[in-house]
FIRO-920822 format. One record per residue: x, y negated, z negated of N, C-alpha, C in turn; residue number from 1. Coordinates in pm, 1 decimal. Example, Ala and Ser with C-alpha at 12.3 -4.5 7.8 and 13.67 -1.06 7.14 Angstrom:
<marro n_xx="1319.0" n_yy="569.0" n_zz="-780.0" ca_xx="1230.0" ca_yy="450.0" ca_zz="-780.0" c_xx="1320.0" c_yy="330.0" c_zz="-780.0" num="1"/>
<marro n_xx="1285.0" n_yy="225.0" n_zz="-708.0" ca_xx="1367.0" ca_yy="106.0" ca_zz="-714.0" c_xx="1290.0" c_yy="-3.0" c_zz="-787.0" num="2"/>
# end
This chain:
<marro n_xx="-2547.3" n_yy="2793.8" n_zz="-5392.1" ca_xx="-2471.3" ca_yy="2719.2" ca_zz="-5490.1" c_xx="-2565.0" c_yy="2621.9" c_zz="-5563.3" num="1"/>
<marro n_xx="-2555.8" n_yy="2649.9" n_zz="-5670.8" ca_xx="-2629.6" ca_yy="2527.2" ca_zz="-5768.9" c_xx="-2531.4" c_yy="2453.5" c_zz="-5846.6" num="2"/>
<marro n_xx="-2470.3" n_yy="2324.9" n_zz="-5802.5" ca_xx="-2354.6" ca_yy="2220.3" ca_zz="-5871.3" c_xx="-2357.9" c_yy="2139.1" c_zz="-5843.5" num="3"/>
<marro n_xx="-2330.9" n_yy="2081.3" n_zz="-5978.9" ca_xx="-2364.4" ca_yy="1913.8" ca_zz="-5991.3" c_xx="-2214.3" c_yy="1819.0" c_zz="-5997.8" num="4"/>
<marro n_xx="-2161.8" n_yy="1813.0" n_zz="-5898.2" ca_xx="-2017.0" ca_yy="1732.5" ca_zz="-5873.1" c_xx="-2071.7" c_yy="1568.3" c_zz="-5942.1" num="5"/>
<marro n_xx="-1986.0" n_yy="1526.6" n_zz="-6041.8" ca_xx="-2023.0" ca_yy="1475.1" ca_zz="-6139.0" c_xx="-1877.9" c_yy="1418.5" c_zz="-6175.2" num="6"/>
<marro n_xx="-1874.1" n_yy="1295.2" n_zz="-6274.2" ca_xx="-1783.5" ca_yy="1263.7" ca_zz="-6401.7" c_xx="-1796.4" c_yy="1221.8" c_zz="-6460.5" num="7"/>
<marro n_xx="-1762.0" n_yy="1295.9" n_zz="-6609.8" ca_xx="-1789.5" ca_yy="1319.7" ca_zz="-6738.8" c_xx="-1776.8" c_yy="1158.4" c_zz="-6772.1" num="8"/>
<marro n_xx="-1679.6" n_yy="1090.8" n_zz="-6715.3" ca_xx="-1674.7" ca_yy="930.3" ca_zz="-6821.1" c_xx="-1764.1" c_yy="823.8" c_zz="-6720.6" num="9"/>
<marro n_xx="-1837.1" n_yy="878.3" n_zz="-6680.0" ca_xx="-1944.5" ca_yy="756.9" ca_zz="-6539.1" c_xx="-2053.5" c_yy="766.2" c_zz="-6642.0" num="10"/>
<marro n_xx="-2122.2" n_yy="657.9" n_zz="-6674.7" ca_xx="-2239.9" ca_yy="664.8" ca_zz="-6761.0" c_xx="-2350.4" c_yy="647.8" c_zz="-6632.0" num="11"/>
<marro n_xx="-2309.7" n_yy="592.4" n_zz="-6519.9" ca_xx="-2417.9" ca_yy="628.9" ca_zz="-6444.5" c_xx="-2445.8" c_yy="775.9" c_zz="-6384.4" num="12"/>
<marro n_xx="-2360.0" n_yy="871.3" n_zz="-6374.8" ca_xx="-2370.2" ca_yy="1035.9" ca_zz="-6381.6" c_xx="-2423.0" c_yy="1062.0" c_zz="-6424.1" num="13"/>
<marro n_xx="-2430.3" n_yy="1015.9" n_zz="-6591.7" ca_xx="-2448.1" ca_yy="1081.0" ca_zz="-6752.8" c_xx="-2601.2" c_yy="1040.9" c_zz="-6770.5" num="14"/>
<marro n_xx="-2628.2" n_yy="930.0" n_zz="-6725.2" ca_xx="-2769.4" ca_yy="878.8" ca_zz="-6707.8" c_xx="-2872.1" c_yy="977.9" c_zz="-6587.0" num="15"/>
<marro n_xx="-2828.6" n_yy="1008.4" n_zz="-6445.7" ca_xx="-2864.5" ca_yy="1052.6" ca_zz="-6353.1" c_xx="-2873.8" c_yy="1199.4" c_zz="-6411.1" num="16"/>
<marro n_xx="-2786.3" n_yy="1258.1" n_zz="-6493.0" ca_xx="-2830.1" ca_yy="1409.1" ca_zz="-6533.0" c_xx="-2921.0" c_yy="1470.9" c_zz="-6599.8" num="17"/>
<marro n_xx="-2919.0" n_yy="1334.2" n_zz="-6713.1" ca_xx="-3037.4" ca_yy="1340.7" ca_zz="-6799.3" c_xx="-3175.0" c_yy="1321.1" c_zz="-6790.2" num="18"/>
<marro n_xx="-3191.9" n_yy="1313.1" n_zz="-6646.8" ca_xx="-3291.3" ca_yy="1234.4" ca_zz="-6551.0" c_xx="-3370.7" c_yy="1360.1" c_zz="-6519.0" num="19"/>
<marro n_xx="-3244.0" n_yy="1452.2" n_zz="-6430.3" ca_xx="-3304.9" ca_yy="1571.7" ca_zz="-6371.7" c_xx="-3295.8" c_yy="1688.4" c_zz="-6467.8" num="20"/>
<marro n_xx="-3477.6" n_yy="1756.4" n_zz="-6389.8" ca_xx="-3566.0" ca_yy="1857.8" ca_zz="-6453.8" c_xx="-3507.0" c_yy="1996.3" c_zz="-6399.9" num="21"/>
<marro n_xx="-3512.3" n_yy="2061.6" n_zz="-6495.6" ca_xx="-3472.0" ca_yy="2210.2" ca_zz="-6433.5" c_xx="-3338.7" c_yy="2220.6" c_zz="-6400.8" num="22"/>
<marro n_xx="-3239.0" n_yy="2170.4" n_zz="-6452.6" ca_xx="-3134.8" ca_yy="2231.4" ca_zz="-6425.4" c_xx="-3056.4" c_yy="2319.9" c_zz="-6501.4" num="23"/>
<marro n_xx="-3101.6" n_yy="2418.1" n_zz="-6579.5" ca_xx="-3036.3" ca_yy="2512.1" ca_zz="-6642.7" c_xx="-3029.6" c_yy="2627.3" c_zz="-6505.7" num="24"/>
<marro n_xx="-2858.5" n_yy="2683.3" n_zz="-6554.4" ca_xx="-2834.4" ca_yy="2717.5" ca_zz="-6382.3" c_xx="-2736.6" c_yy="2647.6" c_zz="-6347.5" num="25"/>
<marro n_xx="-2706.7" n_yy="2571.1" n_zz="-6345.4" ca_xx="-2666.2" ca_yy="2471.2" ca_zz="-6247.2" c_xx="-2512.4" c_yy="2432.1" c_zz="-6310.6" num="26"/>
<marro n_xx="-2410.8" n_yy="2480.6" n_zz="-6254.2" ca_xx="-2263.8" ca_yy="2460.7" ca_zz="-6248.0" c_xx="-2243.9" c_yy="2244.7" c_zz="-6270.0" num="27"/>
<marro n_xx="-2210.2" n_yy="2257.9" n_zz="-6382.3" ca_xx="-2180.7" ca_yy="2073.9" ca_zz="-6386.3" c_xx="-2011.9" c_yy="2089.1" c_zz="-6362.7" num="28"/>
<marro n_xx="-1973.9" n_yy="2038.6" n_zz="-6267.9" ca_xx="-1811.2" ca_yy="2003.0" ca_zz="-6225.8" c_xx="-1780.6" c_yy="1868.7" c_zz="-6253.7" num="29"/>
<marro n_xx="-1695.2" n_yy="1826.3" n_zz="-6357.0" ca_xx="-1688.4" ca_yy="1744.0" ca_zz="-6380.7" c_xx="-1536.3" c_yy="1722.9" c_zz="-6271.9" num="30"/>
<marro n_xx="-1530.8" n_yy="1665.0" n_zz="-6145.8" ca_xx="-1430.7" ca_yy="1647.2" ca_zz="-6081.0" c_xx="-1322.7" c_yy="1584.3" c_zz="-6126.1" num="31"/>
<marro n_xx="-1304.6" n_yy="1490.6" n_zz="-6254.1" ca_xx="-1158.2" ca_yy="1464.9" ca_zz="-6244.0" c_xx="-1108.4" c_yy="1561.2" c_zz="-6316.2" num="32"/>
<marro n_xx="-1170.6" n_yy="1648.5" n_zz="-6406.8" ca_xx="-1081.7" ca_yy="1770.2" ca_zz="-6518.5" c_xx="-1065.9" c_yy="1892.9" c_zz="-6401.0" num="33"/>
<marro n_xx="-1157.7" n_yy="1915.5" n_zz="-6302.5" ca_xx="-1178.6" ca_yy="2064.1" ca_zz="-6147.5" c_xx="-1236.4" c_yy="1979.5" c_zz="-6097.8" num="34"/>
<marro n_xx="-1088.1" n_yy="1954.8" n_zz="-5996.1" ca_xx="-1116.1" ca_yy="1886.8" ca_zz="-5814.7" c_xx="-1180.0" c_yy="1965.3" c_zz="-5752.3" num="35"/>
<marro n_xx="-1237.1" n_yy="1926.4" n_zz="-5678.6" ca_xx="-1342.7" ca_yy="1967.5" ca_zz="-5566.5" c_xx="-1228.1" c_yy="2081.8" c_zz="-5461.8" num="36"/>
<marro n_xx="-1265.7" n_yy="2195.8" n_zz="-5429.9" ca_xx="-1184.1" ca_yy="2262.2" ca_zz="-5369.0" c_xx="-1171.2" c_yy="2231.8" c_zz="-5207.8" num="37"/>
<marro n_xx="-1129.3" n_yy="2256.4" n_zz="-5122.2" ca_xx="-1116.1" ca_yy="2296.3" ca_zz="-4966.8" c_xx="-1276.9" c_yy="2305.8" c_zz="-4962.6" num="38"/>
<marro n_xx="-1301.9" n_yy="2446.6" n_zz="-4988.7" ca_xx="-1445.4" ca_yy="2521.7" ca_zz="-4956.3" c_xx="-1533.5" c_yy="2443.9" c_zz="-5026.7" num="39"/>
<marro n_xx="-1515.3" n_yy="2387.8" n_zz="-5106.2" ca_xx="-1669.4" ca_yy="2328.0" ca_zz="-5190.5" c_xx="-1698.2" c_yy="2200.6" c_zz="-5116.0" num="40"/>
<marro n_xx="-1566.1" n_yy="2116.4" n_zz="-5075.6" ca_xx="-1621.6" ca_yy="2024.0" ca_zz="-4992.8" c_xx="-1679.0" c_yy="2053.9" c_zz="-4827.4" num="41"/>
<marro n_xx="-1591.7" n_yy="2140.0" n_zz="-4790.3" ca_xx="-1670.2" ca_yy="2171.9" ca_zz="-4646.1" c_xx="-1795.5" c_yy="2237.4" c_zz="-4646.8" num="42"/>
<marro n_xx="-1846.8" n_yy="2305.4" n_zz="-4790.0" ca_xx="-1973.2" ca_yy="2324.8" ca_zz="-4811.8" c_xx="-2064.1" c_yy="2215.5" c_zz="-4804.7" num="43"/>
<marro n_xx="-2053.5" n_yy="2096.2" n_zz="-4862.8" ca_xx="-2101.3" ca_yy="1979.1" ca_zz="-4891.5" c_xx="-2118.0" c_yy="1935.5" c_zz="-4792.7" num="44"/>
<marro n_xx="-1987.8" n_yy="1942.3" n_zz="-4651.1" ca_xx="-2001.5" ca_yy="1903.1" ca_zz="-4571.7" c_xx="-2093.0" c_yy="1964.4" c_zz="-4427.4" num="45"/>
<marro n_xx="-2119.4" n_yy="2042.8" n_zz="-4477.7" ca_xx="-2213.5" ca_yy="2148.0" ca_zz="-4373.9" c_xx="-2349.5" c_yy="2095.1" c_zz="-4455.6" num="46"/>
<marro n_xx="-2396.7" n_yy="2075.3" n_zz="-4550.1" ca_xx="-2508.4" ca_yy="1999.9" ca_zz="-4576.3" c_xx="-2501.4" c_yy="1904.9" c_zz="-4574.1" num="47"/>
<marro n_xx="-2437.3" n_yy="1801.6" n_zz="-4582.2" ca_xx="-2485.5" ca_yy="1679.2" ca_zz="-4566.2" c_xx="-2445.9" c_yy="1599.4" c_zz="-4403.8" num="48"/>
<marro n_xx="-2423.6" n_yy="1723.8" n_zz="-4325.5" ca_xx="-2365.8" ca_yy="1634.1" ca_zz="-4207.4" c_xx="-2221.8" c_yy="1579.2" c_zz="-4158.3" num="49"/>
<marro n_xx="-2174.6" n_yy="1541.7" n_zz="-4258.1" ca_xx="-2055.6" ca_yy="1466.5" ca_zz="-4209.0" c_xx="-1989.2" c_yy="1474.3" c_zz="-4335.2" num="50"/>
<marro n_xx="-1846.9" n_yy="1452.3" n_zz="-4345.9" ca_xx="-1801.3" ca_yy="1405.8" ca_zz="-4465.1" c_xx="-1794.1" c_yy="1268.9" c_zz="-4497.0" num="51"/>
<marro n_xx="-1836.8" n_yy="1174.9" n_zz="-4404.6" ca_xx="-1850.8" ca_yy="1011.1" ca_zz="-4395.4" c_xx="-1963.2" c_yy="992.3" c_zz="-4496.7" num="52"/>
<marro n_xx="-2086.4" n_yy="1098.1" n_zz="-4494.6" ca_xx="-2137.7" ca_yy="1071.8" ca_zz="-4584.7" c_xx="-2181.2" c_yy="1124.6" c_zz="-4712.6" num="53"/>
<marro n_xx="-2046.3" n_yy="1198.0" n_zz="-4745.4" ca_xx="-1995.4" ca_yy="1182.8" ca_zz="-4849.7" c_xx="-1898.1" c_yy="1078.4" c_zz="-4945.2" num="54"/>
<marro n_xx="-1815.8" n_yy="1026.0" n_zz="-4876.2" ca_xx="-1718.8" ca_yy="914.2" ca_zz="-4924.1" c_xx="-1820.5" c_yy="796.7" c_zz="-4955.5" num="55"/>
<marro n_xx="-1760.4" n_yy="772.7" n_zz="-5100.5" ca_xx="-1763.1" ca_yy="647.6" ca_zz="-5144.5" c_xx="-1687.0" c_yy="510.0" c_zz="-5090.2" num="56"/>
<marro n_xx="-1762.4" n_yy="420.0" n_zz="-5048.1" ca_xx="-1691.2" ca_yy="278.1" ca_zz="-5004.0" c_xx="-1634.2" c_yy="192.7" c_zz="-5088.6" num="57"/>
<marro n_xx="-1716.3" n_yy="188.6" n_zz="-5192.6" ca_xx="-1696.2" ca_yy="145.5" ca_zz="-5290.0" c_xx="-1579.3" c_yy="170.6" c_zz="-5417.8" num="58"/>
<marro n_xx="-1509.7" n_yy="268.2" n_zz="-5427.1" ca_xx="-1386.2" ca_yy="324.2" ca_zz="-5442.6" c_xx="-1308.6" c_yy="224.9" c_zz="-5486.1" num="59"/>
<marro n_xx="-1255.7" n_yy="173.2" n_zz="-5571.5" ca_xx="-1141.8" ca_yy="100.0" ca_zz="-5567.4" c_xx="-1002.6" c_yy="86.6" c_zz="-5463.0" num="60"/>
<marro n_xx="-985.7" n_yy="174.3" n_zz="-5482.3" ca_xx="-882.1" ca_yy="270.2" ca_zz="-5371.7" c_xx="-897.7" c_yy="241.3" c_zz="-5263.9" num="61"/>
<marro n_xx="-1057.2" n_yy="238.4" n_zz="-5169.3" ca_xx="-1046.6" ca_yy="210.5" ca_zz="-5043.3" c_xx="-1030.3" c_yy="41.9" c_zz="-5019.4" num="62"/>
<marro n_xx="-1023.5" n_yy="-46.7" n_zz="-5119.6" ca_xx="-1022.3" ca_yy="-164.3" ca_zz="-5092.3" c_xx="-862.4" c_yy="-230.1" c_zz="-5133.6" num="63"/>
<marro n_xx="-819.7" n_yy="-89.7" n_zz="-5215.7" ca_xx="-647.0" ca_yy="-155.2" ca_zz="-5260.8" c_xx="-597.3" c_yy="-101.1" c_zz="-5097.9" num="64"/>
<marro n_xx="-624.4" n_yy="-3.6" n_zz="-5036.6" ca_xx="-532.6" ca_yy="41.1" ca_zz="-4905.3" c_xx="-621.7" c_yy="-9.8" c_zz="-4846.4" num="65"/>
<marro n_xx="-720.5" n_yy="-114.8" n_zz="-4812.3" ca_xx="-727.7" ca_yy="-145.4" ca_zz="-4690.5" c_xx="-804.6" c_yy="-64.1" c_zz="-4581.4" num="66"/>
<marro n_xx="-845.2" n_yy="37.4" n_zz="-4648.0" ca_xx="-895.4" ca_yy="120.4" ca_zz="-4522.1" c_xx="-1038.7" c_yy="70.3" c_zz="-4468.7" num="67"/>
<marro n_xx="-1131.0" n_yy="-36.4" n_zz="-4550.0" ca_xx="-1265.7" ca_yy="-95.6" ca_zz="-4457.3" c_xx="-1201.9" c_yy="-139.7" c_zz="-4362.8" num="68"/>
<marro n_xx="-1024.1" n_yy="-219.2" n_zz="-4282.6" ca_xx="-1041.2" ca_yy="-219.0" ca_zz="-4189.5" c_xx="-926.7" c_yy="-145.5" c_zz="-4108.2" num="69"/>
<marro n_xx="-917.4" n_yy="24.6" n_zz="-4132.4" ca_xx="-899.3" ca_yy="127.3" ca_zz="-4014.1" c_xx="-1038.9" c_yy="161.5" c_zz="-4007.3" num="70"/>
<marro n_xx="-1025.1" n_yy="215.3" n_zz="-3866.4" ca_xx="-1158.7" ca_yy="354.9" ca_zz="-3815.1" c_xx="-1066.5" c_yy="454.2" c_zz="-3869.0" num="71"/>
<marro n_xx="-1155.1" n_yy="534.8" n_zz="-3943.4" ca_xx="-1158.2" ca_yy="672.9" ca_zz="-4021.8" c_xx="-1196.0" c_yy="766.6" c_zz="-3892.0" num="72"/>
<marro n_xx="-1109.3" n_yy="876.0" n_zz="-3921.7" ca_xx="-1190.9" ca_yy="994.5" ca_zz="-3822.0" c_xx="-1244.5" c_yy="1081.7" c_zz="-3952.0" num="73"/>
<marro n_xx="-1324.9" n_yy="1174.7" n_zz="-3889.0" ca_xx="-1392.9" ca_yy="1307.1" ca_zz="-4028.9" c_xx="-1258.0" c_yy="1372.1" c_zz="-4087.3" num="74"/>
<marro n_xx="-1167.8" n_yy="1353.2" n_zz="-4038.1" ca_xx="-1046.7" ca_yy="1462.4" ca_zz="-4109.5" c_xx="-997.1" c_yy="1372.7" c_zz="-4255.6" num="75"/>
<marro n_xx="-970.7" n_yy="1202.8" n_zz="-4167.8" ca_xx="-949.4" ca_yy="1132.6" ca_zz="-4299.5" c_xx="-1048.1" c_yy="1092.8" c_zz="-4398.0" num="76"/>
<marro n_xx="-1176.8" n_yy="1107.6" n_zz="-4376.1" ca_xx="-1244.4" ca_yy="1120.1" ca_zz="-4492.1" c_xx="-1200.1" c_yy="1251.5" c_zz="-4542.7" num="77"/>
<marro n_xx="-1269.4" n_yy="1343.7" n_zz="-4513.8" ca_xx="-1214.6" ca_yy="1494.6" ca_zz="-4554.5" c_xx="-1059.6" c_yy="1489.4" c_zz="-4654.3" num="78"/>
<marro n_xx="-981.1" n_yy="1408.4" n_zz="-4617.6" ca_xx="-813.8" ca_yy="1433.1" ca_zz="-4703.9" c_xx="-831.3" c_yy="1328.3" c_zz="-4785.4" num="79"/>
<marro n_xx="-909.9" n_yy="1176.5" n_zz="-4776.4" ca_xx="-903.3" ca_yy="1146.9" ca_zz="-4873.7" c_xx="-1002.7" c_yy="1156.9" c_zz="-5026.1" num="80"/>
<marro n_xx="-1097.8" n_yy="1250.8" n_zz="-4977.8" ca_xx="-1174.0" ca_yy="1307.7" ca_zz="-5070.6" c_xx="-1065.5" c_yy="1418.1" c_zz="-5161.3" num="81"/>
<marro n_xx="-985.7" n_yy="1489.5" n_zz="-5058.5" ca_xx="-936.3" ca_yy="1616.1" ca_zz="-5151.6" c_xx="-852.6" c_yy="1558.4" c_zz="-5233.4" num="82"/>
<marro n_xx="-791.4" n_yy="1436.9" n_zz="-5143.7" ca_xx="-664.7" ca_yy="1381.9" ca_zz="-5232.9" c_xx="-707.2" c_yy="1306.8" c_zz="-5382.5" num="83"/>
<marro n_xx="-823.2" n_yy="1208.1" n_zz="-5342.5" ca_xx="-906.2" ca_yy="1148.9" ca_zz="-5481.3" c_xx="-1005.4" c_yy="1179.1" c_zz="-5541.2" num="84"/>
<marro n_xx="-1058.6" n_yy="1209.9" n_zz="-5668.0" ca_xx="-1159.8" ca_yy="1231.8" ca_zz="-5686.3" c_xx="-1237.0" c_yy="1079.2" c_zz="-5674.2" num="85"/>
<marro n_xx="-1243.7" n_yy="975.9" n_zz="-5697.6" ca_xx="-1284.9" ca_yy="843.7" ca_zz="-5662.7" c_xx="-1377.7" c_yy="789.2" c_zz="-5516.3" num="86"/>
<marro n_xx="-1297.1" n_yy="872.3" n_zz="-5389.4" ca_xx="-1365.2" ca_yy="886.6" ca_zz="-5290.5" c_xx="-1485.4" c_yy="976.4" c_zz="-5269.6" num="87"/>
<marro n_xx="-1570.1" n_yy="1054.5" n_zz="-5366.8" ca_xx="-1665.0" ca_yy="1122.2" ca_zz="-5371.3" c_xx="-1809.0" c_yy="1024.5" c_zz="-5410.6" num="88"/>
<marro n_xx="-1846.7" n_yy="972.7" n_zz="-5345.0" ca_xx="-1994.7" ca_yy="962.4" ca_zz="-5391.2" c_xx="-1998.9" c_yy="1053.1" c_zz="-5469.5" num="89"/>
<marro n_xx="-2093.1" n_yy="966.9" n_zz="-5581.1" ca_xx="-2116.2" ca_yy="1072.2" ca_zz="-5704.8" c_xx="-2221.4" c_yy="980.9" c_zz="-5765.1" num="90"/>
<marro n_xx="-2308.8" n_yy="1083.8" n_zz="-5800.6" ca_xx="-2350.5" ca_yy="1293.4" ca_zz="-5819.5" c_xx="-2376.8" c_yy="1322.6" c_zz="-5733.4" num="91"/>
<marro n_xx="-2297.6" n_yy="1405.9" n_zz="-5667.5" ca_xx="-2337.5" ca_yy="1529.3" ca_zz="-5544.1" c_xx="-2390.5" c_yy="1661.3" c_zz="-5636.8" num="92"/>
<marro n_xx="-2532.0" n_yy="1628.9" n_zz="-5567.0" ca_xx="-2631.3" ca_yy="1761.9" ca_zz="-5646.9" c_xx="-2663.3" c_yy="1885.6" c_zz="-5558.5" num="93"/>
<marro n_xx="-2601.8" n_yy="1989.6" n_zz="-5559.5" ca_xx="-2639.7" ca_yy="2104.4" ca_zz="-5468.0" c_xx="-2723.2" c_yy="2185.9" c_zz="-5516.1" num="94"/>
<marro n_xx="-2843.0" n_yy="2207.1" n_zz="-5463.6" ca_xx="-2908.2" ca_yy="2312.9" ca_zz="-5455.5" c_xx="-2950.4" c_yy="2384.2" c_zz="-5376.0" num="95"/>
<marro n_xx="-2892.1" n_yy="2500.3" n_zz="-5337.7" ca_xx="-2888.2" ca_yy="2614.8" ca_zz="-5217.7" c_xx="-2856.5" c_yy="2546.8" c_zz="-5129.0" num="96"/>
<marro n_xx="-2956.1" n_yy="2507.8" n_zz="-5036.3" ca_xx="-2925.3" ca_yy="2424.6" ca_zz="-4901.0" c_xx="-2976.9" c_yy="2300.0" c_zz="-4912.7" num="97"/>
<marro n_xx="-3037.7" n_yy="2229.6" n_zz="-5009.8" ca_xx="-3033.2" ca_yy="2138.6" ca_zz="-5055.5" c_xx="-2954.7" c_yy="2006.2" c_zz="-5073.6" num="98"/>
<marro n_xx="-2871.1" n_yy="1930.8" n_zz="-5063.3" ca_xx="-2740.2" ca_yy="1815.0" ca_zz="-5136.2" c_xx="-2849.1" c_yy="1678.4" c_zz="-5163.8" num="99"/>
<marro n_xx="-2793.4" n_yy="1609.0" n_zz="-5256.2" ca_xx="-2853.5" ca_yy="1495.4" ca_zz="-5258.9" c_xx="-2722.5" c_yy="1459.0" c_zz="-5358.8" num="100"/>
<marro n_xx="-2721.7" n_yy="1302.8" n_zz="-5264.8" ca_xx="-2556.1" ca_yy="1210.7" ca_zz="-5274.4" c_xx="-2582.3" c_yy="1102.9" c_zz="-5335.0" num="101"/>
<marro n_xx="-2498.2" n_yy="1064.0" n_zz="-5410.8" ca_xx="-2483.0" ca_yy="929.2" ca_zz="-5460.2" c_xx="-2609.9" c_yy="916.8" c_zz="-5575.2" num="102"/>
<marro n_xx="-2589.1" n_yy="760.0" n_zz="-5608.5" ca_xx="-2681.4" ca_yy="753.4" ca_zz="-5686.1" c_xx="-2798.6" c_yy="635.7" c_zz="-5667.0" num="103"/>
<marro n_xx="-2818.8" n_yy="574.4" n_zz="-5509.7" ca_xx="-2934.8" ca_yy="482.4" ca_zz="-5523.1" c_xx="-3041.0" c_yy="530.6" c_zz="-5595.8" num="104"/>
<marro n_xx="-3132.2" n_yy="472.1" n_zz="-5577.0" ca_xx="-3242.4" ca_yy="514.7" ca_zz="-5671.2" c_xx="-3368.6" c_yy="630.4" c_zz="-5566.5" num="105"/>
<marro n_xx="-3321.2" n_yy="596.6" n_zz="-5425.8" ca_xx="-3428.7" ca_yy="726.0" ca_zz="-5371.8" c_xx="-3339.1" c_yy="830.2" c_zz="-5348.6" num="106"/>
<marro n_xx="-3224.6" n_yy="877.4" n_zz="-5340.5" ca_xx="-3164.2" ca_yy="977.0" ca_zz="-5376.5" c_xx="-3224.5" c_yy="1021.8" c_zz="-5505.5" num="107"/>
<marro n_xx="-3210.9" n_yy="986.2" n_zz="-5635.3" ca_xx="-3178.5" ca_yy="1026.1" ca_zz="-5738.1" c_xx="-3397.7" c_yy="1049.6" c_zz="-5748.5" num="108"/>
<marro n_xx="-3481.3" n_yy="963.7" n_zz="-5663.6" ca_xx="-3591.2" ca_yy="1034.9" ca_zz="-5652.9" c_xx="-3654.2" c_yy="1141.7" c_zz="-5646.7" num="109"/>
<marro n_xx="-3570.0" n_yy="1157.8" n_zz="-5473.8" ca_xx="-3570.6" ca_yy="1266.2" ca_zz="-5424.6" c_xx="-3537.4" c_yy="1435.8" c_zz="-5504.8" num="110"/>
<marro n_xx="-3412.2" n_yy="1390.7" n_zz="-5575.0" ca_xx="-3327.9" ca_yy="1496.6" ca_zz="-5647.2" c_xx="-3440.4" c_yy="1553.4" c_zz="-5755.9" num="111"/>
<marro n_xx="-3497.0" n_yy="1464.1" n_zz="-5843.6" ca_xx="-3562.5" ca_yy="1485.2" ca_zz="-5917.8" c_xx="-3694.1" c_yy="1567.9" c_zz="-5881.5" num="112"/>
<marro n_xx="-3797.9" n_yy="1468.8" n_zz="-5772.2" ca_xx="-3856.5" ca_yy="1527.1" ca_zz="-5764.2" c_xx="-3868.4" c_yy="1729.5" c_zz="-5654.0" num="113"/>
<marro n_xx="-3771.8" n_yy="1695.7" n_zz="-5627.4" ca_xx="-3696.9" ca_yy="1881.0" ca_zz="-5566.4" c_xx="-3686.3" c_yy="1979.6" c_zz="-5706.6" num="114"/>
<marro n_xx="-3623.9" n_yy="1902.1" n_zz="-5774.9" ca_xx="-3642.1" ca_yy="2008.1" ca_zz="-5890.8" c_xx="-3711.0" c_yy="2023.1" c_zz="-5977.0" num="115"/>
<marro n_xx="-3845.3" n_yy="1940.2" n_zz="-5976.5" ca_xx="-3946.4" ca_yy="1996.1" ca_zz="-6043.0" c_xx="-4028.3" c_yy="2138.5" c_zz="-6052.6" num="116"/>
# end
């Protein structure tokens, strides 16, 4: 899989895409117009480990419900990713077996320099 889980109105996405080299190929999903499916996230989630680190904390959402203070198990990250697009760290960049999450700045290093 080569896809760039993304949204179209984040200028920090829009900045991070224009960043990376070589991506012709590469499926751009803009998640709030095509949600992330069942399979695309448990894909994500077989590369990156966990779905914990996939979710965004930062979310609006997780601070209107309160959830910094429940313990999350992997299922409720997992449902509240399918349920929001907001809970996705974003840009989730896949390449083959590859992922690189979010957007600090050594992620978005890393990403870059992989696809040179």
């Amino acid at each position: 899989m080569k896809t760039i889980f993304y949204l179209k109105t984040c200028d920090t996405c829009k900045r991070i895409i224009k960043l990376l080299p070589n991506i012709e190929g590469f499926k751009l999903q803009d998640i709030k117009q095509e949600p992330i499916t069942p399979q695309q996230l448990d894909t994500m989630k077989q590369l990156a480990g966990s779905y914990e680190a996939l979710f965004s904390r930062r979310a609006t959402l997780y601070k209107e419900r309160g959830l910094k203070d429940k313990a999350l198990a992997e299922s409720d990250y997992r449902d509240l990713i399918l349920e929001h697009y907001t809970f996705l760290s974003r840009p989730v960049i896949i390449d083959g077996d590859k992922i690189f999450i979010g957007n600090s700045k050594k992620v978005i290093d890393e990403a870059v320099n992989h696809l040179q």
